[in-house]
C-alpha positions, 0 to 999 in steps of 0.5 A, spaced: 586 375 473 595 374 473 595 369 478 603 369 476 603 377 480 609 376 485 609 382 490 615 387 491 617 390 497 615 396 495 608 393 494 607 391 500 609 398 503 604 400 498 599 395 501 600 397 508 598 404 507 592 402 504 590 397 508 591 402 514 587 408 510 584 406 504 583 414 503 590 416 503 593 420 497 597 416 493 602 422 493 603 421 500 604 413 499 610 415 493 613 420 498 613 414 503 616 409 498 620 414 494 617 413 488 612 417 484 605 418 485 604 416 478 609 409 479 604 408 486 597 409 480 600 403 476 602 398 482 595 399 485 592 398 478 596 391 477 595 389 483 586 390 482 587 387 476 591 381 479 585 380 483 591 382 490 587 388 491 579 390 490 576 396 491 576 400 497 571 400 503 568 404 509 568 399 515 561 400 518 560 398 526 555 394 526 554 395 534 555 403 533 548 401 529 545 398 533 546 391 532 550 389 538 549 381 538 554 377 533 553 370 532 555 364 529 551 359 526 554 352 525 548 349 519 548 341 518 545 339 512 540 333 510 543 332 504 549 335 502 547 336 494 542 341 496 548 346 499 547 350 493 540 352 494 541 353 501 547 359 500 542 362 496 536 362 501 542 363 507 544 369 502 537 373 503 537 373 509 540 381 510 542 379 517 547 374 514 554 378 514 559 371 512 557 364 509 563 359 509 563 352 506 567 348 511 569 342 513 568 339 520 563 337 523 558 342 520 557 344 512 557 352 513 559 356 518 555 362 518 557 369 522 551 374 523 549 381 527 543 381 529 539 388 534 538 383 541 537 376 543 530 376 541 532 378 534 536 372 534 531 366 535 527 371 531 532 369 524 534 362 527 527 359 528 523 363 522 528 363 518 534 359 517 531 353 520 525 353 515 530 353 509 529 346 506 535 342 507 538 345 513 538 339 518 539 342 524 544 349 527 547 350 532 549 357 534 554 360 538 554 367 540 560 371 541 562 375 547 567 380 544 570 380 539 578 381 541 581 381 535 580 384 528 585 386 523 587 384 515 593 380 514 600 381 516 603 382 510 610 382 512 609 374 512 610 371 507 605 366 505 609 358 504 611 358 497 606 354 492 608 348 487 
């Protein structure tokens, strides 16, 4: 990975369009951005192996699926060595979408989705509370989500020493 790879306007032009349409052909990009289709096929190859970019995704609904219920799900740990060990458990549980290591007040913050409530105390009590090491949850359900959206990449992130 460059971590040296400085972005150009171009690229953040190119991003853009990807970001909206991961599908988009790159010919359509190069008309857009006035380059050629070739020149797009470069910057997107550094941009991946630059570790900026990875791969491309369909964004699957959760709820379209049946799994109208998301919750977060704050985990306090009896002794923090054992964090490791835990993520890995946490990391089985096919219901678990997001695993952070954060700081405050509880150890991780989980994010889940799971088909209803019952399903919910279901995964909480049979098995995220049995992990060892999980001291005590706390869990929070979210009743709309009202925002989603990649990075603003017309913001500049603050400069690095």
């Amino acid at each position: 990975m460059n971590a040296k790879y400085q972005i150009d306007e171009i690229d953040r032009k190119i991003l853009s369009h990807l970001v909206k349409n991961a599908r988009v052909p790159f010919l359509e990009i190069a008309r857009e951005c006035g380059i050629s289709g070739a020149a797009i096929h470069q910057r997107v190859k550094k941009m991946e192996d630059s570790g900026i970019i990875e791969g491309s995704r369909f964004i699957v609904k959760p709820d379209a699926l049946g799994f109208g219920v998301c919750a977060f799900i704050g985990v306090i740990l009896d002794h923090a060595h054992t964090y490791k060990t835990v993520v890995k458990e946490i990391e089985n549980i096919p219901e678990v979408i997001e695993c952070h290591f954060i700081t405050g007040g509880f150890t991780f913050l989980i994010k889940l989705r799971c088909n209803d409530h019952q399903h919910l105390m279901d995964i909480l009590i049979n098995t995220l509370q049995n992990i060892p090491g999980i001291a005590k949850t706390e869990t929070f359900i979210s009743l709309d989500q009202l925002i989603e959206k990649q990075i603003n990449l017309n913001v500049d992130p603050a400069p690095t020493k």
